[in-house]
ROKERO-147245 format. One record per residue (C-alpha): residue in one letter; residue number from 1; x, y, z. Coordinates in steps of 0.001 Angstrom, whole numbers, padded with zeros to 6 digits, always signed. Last residue first. Layout:
! ROKERO-147245
A, NUM, X, Y, Z .
...
//
This chain:
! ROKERO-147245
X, 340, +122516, +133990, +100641 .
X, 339, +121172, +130192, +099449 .
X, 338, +123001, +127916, +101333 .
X, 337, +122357, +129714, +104105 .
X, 336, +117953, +129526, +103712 .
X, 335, +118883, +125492, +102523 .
X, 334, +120080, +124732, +106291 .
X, 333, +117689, +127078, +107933 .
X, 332, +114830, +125111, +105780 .
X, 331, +116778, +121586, +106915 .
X, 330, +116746, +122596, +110786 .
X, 329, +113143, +123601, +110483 .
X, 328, +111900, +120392, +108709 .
X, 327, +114211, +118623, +111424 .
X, 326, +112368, +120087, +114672 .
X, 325, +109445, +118104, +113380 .
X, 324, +111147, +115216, +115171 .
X, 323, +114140, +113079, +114402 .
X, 322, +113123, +109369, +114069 .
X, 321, +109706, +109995, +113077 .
X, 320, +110548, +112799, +110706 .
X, 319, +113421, +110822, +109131 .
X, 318, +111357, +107610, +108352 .
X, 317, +109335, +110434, +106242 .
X, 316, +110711, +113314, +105120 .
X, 315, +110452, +115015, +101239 .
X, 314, +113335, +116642, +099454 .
X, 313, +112877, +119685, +096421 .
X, 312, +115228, +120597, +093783 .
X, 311, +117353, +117314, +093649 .
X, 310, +120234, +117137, +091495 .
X, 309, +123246, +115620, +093347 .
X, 308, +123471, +118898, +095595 .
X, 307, +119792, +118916, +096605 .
X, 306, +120299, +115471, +098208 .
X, 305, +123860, +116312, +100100 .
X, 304, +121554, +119254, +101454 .
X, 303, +118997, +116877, +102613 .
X, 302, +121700, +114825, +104307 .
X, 301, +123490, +117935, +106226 .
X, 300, +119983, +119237, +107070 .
X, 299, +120028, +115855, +109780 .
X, 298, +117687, +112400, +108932 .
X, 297, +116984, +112016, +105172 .
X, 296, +117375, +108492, +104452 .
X, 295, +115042, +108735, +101268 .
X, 294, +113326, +111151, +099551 .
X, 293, +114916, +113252, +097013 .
X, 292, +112300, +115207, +094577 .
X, 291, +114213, +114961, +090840 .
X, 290, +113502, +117860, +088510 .
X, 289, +113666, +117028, +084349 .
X, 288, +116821, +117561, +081858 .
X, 287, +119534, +117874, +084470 .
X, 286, +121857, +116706, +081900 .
X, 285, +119338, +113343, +082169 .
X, 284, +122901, +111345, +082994 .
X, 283, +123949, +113486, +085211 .
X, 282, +121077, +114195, +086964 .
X, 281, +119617, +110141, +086902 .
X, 280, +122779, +109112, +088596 .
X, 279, +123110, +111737, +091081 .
X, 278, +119459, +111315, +092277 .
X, 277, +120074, +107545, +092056 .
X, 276, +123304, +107963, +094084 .
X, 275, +121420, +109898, +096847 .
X, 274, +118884, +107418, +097003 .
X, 273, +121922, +104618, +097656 .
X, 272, +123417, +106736, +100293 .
X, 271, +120356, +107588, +102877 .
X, 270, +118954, +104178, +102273 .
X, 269, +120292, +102782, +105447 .
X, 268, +119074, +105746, +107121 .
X, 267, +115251, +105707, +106529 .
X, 266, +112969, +103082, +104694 .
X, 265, +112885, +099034, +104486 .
X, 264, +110234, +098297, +101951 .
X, 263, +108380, +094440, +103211 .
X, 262, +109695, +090964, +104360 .
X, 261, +111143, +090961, +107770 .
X, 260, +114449, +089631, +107885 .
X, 259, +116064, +092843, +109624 .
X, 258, +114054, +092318, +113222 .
X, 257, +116990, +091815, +115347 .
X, 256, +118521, +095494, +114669 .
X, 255, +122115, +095337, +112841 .
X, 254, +122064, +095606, +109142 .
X, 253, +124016, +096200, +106873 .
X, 252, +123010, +095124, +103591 .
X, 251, +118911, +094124, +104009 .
X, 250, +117527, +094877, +100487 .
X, 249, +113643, +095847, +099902 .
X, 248, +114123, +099132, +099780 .
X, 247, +111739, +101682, +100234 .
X, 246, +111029, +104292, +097424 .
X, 245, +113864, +107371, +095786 .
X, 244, +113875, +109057, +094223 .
X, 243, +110852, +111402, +092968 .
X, 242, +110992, +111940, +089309 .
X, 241, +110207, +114520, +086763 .
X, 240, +107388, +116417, +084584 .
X, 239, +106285, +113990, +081809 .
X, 238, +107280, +113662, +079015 .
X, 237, +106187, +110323, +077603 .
X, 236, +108999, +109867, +075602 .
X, 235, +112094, +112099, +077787 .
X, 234, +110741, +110285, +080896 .
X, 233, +110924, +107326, +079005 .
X, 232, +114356, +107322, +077953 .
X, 231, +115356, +108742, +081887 .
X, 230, +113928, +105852, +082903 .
X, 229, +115338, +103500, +080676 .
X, 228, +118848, +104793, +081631 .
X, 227, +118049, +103991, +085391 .
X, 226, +117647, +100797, +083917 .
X, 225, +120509, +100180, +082508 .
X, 224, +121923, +101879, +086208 .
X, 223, +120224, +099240, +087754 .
X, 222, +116863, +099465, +089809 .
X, 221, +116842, +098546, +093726 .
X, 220, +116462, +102596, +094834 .
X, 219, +112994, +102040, +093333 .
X, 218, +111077, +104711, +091468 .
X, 217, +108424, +107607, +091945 .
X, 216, +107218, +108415, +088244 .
X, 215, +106192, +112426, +088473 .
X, 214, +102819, +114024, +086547 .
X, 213, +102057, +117936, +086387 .
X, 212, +098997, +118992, +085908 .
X, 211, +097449, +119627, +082702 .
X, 210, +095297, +122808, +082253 .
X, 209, +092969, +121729, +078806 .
X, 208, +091999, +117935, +080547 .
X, 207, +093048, +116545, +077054 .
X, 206, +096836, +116969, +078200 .
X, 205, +096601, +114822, +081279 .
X, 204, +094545, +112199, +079751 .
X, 203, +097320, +112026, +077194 .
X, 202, +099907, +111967, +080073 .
X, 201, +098078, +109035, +081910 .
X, 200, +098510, +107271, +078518 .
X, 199, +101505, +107970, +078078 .
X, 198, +102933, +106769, +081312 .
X, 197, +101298, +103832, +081732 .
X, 196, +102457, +102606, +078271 .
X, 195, +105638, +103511, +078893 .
X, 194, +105501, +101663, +082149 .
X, 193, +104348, +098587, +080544 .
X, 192, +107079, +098915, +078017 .
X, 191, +110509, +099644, +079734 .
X, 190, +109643, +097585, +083428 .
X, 189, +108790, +099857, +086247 .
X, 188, +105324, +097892, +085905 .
X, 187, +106770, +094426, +087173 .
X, 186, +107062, +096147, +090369 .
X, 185, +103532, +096121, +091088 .
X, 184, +103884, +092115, +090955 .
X, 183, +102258, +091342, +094368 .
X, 182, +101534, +094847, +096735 .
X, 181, +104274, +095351, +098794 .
X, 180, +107312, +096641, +096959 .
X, 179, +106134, +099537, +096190 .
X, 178, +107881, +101107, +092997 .
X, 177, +104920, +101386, +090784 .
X, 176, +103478, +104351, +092230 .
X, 175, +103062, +107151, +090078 .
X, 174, +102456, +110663, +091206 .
X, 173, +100560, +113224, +090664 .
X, 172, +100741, +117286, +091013 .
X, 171, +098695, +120329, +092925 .
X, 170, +096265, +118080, +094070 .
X, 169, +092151, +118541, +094038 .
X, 168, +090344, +119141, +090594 .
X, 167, +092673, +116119, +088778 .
X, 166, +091975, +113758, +092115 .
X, 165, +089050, +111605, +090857 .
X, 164, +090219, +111690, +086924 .
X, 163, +093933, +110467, +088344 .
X, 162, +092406, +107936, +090787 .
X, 161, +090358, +106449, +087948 .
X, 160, +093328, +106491, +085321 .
X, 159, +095463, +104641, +087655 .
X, 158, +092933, +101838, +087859 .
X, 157, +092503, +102086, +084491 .
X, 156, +096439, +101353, +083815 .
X, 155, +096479, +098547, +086014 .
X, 154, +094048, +096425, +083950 .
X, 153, +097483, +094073, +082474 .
X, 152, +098601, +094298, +086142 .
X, 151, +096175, +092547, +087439 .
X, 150, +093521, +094203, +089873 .
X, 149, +093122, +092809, +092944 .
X, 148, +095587, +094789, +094898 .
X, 147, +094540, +097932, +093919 .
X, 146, +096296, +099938, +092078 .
X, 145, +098647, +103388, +092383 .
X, 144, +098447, +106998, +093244 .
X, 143, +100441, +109626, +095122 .
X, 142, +098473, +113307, +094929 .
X, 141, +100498, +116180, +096036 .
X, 140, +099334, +118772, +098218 .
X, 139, +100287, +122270, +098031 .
X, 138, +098383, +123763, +101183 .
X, 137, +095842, +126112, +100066 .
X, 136, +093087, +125650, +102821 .
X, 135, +092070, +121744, +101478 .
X, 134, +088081, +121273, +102717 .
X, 133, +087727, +119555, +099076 .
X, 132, +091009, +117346, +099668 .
X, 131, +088714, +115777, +102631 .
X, 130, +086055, +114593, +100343 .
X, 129, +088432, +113874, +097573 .
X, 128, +089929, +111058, +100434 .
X, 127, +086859, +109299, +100262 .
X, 126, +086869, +109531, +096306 .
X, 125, +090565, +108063, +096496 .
X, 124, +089639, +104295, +098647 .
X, 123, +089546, +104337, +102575 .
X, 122, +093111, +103097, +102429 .
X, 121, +095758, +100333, +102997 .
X, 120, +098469, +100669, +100194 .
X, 119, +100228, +097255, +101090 .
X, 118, +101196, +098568, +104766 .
X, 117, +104677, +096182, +104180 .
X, 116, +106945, +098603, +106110 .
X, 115, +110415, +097715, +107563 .
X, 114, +111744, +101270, +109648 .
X, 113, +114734, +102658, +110111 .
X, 112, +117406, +104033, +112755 .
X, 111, +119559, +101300, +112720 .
X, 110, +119525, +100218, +116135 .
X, 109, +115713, +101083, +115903 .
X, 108, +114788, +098728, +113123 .
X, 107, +111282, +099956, +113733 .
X, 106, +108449, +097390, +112120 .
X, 105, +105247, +098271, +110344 .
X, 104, +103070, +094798, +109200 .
X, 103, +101509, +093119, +112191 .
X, 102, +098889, +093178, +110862 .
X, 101, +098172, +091894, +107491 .
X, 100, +098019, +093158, +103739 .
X, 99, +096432, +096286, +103147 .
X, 98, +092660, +096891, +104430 .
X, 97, +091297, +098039, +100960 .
X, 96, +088780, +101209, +099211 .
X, 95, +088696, +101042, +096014 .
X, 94, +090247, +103392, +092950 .
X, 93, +093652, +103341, +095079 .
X, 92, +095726, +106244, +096909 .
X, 91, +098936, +106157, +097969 .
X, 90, +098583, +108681, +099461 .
X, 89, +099021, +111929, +100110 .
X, 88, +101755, +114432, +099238 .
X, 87, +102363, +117320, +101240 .
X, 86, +104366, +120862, +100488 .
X, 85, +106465, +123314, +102196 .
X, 84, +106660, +121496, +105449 .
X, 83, +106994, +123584, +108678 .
X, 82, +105284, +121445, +111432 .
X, 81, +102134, +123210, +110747 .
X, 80, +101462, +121937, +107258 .
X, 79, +100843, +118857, +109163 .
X, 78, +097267, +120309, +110437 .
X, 77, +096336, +121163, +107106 .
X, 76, +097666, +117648, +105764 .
X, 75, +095882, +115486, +108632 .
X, 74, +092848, +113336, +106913 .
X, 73, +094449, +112825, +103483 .
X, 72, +094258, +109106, +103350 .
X, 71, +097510, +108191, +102929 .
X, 70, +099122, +110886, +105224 .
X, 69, +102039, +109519, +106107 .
X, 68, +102413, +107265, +103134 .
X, 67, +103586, +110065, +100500 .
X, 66, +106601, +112121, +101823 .
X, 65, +106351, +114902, +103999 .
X, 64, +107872, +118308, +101991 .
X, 63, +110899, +120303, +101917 .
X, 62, +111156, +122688, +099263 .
X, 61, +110113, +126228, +101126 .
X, 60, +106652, +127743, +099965 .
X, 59, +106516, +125345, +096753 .
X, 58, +105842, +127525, +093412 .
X, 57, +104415, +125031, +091016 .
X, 56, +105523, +125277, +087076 .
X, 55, +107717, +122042, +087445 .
X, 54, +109715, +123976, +090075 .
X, 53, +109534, +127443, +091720 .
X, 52, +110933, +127604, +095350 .
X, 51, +110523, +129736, +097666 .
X, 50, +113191, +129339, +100423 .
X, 49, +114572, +132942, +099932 .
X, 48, +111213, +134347, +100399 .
X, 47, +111709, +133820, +104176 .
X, 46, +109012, +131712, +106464 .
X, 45, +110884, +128915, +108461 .
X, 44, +107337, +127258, +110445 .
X, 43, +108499, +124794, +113582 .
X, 42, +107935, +126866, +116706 .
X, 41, +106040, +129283, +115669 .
X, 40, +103579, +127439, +113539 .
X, 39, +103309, +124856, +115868 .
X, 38, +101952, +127954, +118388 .
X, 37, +099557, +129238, +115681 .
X, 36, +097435, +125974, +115048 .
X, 35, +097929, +125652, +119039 .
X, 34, +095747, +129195, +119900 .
X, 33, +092403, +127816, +120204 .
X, 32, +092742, +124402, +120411 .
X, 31, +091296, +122176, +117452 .
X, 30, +094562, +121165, +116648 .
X, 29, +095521, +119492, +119802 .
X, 28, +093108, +117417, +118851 .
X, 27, +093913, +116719, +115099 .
X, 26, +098040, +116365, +116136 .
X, 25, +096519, +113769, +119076 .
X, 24, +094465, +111490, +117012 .
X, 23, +097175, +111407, +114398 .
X, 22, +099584, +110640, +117265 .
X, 21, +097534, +107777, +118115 .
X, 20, +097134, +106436, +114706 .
X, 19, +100967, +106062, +114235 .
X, 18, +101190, +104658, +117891 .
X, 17, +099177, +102066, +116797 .
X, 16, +101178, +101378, +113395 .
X, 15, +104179, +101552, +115749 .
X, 14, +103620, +099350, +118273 .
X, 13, +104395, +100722, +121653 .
X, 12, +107810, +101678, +123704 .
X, 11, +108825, +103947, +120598 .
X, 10, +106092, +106319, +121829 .
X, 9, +107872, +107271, +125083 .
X, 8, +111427, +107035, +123559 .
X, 7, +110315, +109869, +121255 .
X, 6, +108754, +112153, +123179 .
X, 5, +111269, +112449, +126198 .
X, 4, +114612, +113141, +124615 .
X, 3, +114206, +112725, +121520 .
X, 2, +111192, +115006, +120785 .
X, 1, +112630, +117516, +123696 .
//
């Protein structure tokens, strides 16, 4: 029904509007006595087989939304609805900013994808700790990164701000320095500023008595030498894993009109290269830390394909739009047969 008559209705309008509209109507349609159970009925996979236990966190089923839908942590009780083991907010920044410009989400429809340049727009982390403190044991984790302003050489403190803010309220962190839409955040995947990142976040981490774990979300645009840094300072700073892969900010391939835009280009065309990463950084690690696989994850058959390079858990995002909640199901019943 999503495609059929859902999809192609919302598609007609622009897509950061229509993204706030369907907000508005999940939290509504929420508040109905009764509908909280219904979306549960229809799109919930509940077996013990789909438990999954990784990084010290047991995850209901492993497929979760990926970080962006939710950035400000306003609709994760009523997303848990649609099925998803786990939700991670964000990204989240010390202060409060508007992002870069409108217009600044674009569907690539013929190619089932979207261009994003949001440039971590949100009401600022301790606004979003209100919300987190409401949180009805949903495993949430907490996607953080810097605020435009702030150089990189006083990124670190930003990060350490959002990580103090959050500790008490997410189940596990993550890193942001893959974006490509905030000026120069990149420049932090490189060997020593990340290191330094890293370590220090992790020292915070350990002082704090119960650490939680900590995961570096990465580029698909990196090179294999630098792949091999990763997994180097992964090993260093140890810290728990990876998620693989971000948005893309190459165009191969192509068809849809709109290609050139500048920004992270999400969804199928990066269904092969973030499966390669996953692969890459398995192999190469000897399966030494978990991998989440995001990226171009549109039928079960991809996720799966994801889990088999070396993921443990997968996260939706261009997908879910594309597909429909119907696909969290489809990839639980997928991963349920896999597993008897």
């Amino acid at each position: 029904m999503y495609k059929l008559f859902i999809r192609p209705i919302l598609f007609w309008f622009d897509p950061e509007k229509v993204h706030y509209f369907t907000f508005s109507l999940i939290r509504n349609l929420c508040k109905i006595p009764g509908f909280n159970g219904l979306f549960k009925l229809i799109y919930c996979l509940e077996n013990k087989k789909l438990e999954t236990e990784v990084f010290g966190l047991k995850f209901p089923n492993p497929v979760g939304l990926g970080a962006g839908f939710d950035k400000d942590a306003k609709l994760f009780q009523e997303l848990s609805n649609f099925g998803f083991g786990f939700i991670e907010i964000g990204t989240l920044t010390p202060k409060a900013q508007d992002g870069n410009p409108k217009n600044r989400l674009f569907r690539l429809k013929r190619d089932s994808a979207i261009i994003n340049r949001m440039g971590f727009n949100n009401g600022g982390v301790d606004n979003a700790v209100l919300r987190l403190k409401k949180n009805k044991n949903i495993l949430i984790g907490g996607n953080i990164g810097k605020n435009k302003i702030t150089s990189n050489d006083d990124a670190v403190q930003d990060y350490l701000i959002c990580f103090d803010a959050l500790f008490d309220y997410v189940d596990y962190f993550v890193v942001n320095v893959s974006s490509p839409n905030t000026p120069n955040l990149r420049e932090l995947q490189e060997k020593e500023p990340l290191t330094k990142l890293l370590l220090t976040l992790q020292n915070k981490n350990l002082v704090k008595g119960k650490p939680k774990p900590i995961l570096l979300k990465i580029a698909p645009d990196l090179t294999n030498e630098q792949l091999l840094d990763i997994i180097e300072i992964i090993n260093q700073t140890k810290i728990a894993g990876v998620i693989a892969t971000n948005t893309t900010i190459t165009r191969n391939g192509l068809d849809s009109q709109n290609q050139l835009e500048d920004g992270g280009l999400s969804g199928k065309p990066l269904t092969k290269r973030a499966t390669e990463v996953i692969r890459f950084l398995s192999e190469n690690s000897n399966k030494s830390f978990p991998i989440i696989g995001v990226g171009g994850i549109h039928s079960a058959k991809d996720a799966i394909k994801k889990l088999e390079a070396g993921a443990s858990l997968v996260q939706l995002y261009t997908g879910f739009i594309y597909e429909g909640p119907q696909l969290v199901k489809q990839i639980n019943k997928a991963i349920l047969k896999m597993r008897q």
